[in-house]
C-alpha positions in Angstrom: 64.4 39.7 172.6 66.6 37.3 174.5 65.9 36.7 177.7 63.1 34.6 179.8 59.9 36.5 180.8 56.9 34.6 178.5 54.7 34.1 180.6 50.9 32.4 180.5 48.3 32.8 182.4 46.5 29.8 184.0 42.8 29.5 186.0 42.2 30.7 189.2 39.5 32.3 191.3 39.4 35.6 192.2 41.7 38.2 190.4 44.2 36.1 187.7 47.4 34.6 188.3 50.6 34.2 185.4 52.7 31.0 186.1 55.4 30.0 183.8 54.6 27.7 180.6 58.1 26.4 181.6 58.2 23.8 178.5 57.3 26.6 176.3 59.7 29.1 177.7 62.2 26.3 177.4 62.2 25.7 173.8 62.0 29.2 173.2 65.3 29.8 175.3 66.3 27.2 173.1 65.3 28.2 169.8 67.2 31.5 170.3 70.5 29.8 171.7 70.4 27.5 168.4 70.0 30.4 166.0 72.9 32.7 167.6 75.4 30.0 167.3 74.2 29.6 163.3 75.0 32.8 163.0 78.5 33.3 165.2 79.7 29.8 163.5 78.5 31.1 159.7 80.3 33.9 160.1 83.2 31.8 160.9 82.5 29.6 158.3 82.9 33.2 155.9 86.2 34.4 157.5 87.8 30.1 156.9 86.9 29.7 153.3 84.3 27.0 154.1 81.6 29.4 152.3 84.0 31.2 149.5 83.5 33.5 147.1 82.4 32.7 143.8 86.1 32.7 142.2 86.3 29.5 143.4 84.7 25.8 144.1 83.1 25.2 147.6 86.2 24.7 149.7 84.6 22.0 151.6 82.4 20.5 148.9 78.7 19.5 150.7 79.6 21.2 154.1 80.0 24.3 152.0 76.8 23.5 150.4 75.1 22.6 153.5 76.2 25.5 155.0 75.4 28.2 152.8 71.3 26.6 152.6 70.4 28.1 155.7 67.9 30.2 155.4 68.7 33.0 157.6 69.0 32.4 161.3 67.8 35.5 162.6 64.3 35.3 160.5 63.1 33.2 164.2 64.4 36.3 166.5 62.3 39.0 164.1 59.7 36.7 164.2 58.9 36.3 168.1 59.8 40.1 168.1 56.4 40.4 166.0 54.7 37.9 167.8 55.7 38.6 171.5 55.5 42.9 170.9 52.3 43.1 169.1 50.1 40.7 171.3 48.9 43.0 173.9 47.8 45.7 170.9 46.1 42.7 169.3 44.4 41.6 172.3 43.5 45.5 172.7 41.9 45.6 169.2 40.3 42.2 169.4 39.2 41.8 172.8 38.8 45.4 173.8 41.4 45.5 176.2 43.2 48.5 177.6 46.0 49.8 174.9 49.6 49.1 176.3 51.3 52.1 177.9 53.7 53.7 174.9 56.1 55.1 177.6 56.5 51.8 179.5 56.8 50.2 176.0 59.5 52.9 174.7 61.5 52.4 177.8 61.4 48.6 178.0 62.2 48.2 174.2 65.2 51.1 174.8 66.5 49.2 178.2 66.5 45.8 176.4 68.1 46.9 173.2 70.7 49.8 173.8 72.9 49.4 177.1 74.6 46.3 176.4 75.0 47.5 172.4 76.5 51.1 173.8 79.0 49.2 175.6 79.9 47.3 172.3 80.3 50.2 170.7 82.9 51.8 173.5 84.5 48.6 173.5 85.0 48.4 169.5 85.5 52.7 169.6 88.5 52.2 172.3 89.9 49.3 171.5 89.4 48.1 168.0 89.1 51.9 165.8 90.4 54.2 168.0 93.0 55.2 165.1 90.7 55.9 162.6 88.3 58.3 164.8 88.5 61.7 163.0 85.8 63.3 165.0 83.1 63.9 167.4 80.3 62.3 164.4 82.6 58.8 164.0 82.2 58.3 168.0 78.5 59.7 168.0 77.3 57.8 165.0 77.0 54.0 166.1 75.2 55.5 169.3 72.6 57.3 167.9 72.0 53.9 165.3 73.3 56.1 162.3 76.3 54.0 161.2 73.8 52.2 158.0 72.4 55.4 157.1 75.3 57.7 157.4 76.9 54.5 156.9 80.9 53.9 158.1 82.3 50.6 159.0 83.2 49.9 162.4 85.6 47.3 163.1 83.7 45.0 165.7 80.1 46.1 164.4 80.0 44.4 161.1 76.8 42.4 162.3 75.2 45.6 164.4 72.9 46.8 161.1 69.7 44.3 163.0 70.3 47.0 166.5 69.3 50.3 164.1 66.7 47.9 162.5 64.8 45.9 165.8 64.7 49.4 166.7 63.2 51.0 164.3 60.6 48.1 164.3 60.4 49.0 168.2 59.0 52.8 166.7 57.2 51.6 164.6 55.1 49.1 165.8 52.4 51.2 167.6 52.0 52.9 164.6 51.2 49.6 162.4 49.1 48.7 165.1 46.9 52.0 165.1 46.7 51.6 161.6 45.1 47.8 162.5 43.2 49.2 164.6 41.1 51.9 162.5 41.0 49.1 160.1 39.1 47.1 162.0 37.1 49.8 163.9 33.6 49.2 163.7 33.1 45.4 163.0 31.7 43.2 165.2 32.7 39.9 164.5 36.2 38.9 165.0 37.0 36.9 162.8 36.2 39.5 160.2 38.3 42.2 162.5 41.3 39.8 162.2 41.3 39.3 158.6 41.2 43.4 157.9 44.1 43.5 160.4 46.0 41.2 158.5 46.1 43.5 155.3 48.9 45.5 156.8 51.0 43.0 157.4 50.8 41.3 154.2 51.7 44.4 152.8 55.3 44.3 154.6 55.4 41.0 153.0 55.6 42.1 150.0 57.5 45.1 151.1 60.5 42.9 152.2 60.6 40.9 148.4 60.5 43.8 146.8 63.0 45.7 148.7 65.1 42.3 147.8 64.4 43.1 144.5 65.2 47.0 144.3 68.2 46.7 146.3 70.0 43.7 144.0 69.2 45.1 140.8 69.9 48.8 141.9 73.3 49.0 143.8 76.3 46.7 143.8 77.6 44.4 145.8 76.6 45.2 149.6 75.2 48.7 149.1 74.5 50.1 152.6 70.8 50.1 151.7 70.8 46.3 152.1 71.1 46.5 156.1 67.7 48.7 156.0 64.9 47.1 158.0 62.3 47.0 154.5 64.6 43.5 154.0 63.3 42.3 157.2 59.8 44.1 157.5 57.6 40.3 156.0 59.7 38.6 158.8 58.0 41.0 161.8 54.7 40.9 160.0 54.6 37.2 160.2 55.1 37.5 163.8 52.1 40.0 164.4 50.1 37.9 161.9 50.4 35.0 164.2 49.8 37.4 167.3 46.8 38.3 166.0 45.6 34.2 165.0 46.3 33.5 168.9 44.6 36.6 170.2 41.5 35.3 167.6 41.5 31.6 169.0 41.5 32.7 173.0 38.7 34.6 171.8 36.7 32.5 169.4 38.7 28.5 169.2 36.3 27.6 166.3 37.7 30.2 164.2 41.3 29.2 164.9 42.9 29.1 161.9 43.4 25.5 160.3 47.2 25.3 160.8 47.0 25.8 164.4 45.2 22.5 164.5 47.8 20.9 162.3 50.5 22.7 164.7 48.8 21.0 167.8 48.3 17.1 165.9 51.8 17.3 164.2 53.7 19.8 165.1 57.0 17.6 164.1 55.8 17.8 160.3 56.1 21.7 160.5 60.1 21.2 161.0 60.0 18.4 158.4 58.6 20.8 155.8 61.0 23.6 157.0 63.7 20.8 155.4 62.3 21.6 152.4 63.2 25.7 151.7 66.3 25.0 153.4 67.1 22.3 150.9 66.1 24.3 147.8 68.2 27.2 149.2 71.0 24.5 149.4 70.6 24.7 146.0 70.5 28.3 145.8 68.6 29.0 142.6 69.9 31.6 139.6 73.7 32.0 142.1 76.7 29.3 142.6 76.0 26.7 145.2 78.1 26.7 148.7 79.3 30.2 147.6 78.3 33.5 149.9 78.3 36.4 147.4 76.2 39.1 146.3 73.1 37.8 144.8 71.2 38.5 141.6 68.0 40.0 141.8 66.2 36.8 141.0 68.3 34.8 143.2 67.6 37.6 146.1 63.7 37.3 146.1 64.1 33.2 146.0 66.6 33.5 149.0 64.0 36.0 151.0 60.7 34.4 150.0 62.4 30.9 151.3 64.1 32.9 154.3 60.3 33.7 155.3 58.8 30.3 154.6 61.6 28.3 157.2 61.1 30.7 159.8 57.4 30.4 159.7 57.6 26.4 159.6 60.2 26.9 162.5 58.4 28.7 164.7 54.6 27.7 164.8 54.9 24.9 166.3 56.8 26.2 169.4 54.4 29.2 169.8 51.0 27.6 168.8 49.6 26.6 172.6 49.5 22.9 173.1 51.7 22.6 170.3 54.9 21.4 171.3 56.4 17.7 171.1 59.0 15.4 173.0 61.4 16.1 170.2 61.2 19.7 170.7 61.3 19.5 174.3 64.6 17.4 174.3 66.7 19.0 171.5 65.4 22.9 172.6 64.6 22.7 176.5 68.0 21.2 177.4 70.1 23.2 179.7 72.6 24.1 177.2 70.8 25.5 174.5 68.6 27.4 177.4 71.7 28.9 178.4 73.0 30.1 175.4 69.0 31.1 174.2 69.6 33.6 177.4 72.6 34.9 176.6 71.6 35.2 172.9 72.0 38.8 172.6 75.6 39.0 173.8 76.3 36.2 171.3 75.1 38.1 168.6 76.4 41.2 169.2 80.3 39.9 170.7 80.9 37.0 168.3 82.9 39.6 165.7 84.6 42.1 168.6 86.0 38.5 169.8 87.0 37.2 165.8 88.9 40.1 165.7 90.8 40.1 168.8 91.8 36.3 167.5 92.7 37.6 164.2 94.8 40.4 166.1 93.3 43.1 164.2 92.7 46.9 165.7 93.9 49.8 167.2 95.2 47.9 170.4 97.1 45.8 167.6 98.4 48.9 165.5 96.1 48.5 162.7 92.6 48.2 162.1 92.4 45.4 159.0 88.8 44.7 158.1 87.8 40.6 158.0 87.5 40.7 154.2 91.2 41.3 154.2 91.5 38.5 157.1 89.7 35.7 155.2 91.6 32.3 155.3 93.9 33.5 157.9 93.0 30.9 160.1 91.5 27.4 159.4 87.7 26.7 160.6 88.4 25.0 164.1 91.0 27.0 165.1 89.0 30.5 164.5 85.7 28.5 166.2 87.2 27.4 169.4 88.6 31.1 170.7 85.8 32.9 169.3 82.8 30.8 170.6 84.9 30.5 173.9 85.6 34.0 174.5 82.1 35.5 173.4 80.5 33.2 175.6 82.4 34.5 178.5 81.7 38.2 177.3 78.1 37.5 176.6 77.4 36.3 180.3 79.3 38.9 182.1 76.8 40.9 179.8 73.9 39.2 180.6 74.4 39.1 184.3 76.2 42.0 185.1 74.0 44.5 182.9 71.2 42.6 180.7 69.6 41.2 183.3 69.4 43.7 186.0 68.0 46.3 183.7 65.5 44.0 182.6 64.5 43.2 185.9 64.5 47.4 187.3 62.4 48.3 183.7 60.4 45.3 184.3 59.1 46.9 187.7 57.4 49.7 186.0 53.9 49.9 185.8 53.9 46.7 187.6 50.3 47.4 190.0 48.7 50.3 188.1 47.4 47.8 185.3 44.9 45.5 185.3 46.3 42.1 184.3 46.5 41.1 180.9 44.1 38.3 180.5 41.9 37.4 177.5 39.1 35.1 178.3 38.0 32.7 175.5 34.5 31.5 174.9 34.8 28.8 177.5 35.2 31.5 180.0 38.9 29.9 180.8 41.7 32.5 181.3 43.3 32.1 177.4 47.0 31.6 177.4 49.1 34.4 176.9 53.2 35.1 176.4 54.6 38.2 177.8 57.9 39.1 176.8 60.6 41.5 178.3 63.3 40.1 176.6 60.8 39.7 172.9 62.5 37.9 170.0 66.0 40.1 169.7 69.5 37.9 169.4 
């Protein structure tokens, strides 16, 4: 998800070598430090009025506006979960080479994902619900991932629905890619094998609208069903898609696909034309503009085709080899943003534990308020400042005290009893190839 750990691999005689891309690992670093802090500073944006309700006018006129148009920050972290997950079973089905180990997989995916969100969950069980615990199933619920199905609000884990959903993508994933696989069984030619893989994954394409569809005109406002992974499932599949287009071009660079060209040429018009979805969502077709309520169906399928389309325009050019740019590199490689990129997770998963220690909310307090009742309490600056400042400092005592050397202990395993994981394209040139212990995960 998070962390550093792409890798690609470069020419050299005898057995290969993998040296850093450092550029690319860079802006990806960067990419996922700018999309947590959309996400901890919309949510402040919710809990200060600048993105009301619909009972009343934008509070802050065009930054409301501007606000409410982004199209989903996390579609870039589902996406290089696709992309960076499903490349060595692409490279498997295309190129023929060995299937990835499942119980290295299972146990990487697992250390990544669940240690630092168990500790969340002690942290907001202890501190911030202990009052409203009832019984053995409230404390064992958020642990086992059940709190959307069997679904009970947790003060603290208001944004921890993507954990139960990256994880379920984490079990499911060898199974879509078997399912590619016997689809493309028996064909010679690649190309032709990496168009019938790519019937799946439209599929979840098309899964995700309509699930946008069903679940707006079905339910009211904020049913649990909405934080089921189907409303994410086109975002993942975009990400394999592209895994297997790169797989494809190691393999066969005439066959590339046309916009990898136009990535590598102009890879600055793909974040131009990104403007243009978030713009129209700016607009926010068929609902109330600067406003962050419940959609209607219509409205929902505009939002999640558009949430698609941005993160697709986003992230090609900083995952397409050779095509990155000098704007890229400055506003996504700085030290900064690579900081916060590695730290991502804890950002994600901290920023509303922190937001309700500010709001003095909880057990520890006396009483567990949830933020819909806290909304306007403070203005937008002062809820900002504590609550970036403090989940900073929580998310990198996470990262370095627990992230990181778990990722670094799973990352030993199997490490020798593999042969490396090289494609080699036409030109007989070790293709380039990201590796990923951290994949696209907040």
């Amino acid at each position: 998800m998070i962390q550093k750990g792409h890798a690609m691999a470069t020419p050299a005689r005898g057995p290969s070598v993998k040296t850093p891309d450092k550029k690319r690992i860079a802006s990806l670093d960067g990419i996922r430090g700018v999309c947590a802090m959309i996400v901890v500073t919309t949510h402040v944006a919710f809990s200060t009025f600048v993105l009301p309700s619909s009972a009343g006018p934008p509070t802050e006129g065009i930054w409301s506006i501007l606000w409410a148009g982004q199209v989903g920050a996390i579609g870039p972290f589902f996406i290089m979960s696709g992309l960076f997950l499903y490349r060595p079973f692409a490279r498997a089905t295309l190129a023929g080479t060995p299937q990835p180990k499942l119980g290295i997989y299972f146990v990487r995916r697992a250390s990544r994902l669940l240690p630092a969100f168990w500790v969340l969950c002690a942290f907001s069980l202890i501190v911030l619900n202990l009052s409203s615990i009832t019984g053995v199933w409230d404390v064992l619920r958020p642990f086992l991932l059940m709190h959307i199905y069997d679904f009970h609000w947790y003060a603290g884990l208001d944004v921890a629905w993507t954990v139960p959903a990256e994880t379920q993508f984490y079990v499911a994933l060898p199974i879509i890619a078997w399912v590619m696989h016997r689809l493309a069984r028996g064909v010679a030619d690649p190309a032709r094998k990496a168009r019938r893989m790519l019937i799946p994954l439209g599929l979840l394409v098309v899964v995700q609208l309509g699930w946008a569809l069903y679940i707006n005109s079905s339910f009211g406002p904020w049913p649990p069903q909405f934080f089921y992974p189907f409303g994410v499932s086109g975002l993942f599949a975009i990400g394999m898609a592209i895994a297997v287009w790169s797989v494809l071009t190691e393999m066969s660079p005439d066959k590339a696909p046309k916009f990898f060209g136009w990535a590598t040429k102009r890879p600055n018009l793909f974040w131009l034309a990104a403007l243009v979805p978030y713009v129209i969502n700016c607009a926010q077709p068929f609902s109330i503009p600067g406003t962050a309520d419940w959609l209607s169906p219509e409205a929902a399928v505009i939002r999640s085709a558009l949430m698609l389309i941005f993160s697709f325009l986003v992230m090609v050019p900083l995952v397409v080899p050779g095509a990155s740019s000098r704007l890229m590199e400055v506003s996504l490689g700085n030290w900064p943003l690579r900081f916060l990129g590695r730290i991502s997770y804890g950002l994600y998963l901290w920023h509303f534990a922190v937001m309700y220690l500010v709001f003095q909310s909880g057990s520890i307090f006396g009483e567990t308020v949830p933020v819909q009742a806290l909304l306007g309490k403070f203005g937008f600056w002062e809820l900002l400042i504590p609550t970036v400042v403090g989940t900073i400092v929580i998310a990198t005592i996470s990262y370095y005290v627990l992230e990181r050397p778990i990722l670094k202990l799973t990352d030993r395993l199997g490490k020798g009893k593999t042969a490396p994981n090289v494609a080699t394209s036409e030109a007989g040139k070790p293709a380039p190839e990201f590796t990923s212990s951290g994949a696209g995960r907040p």
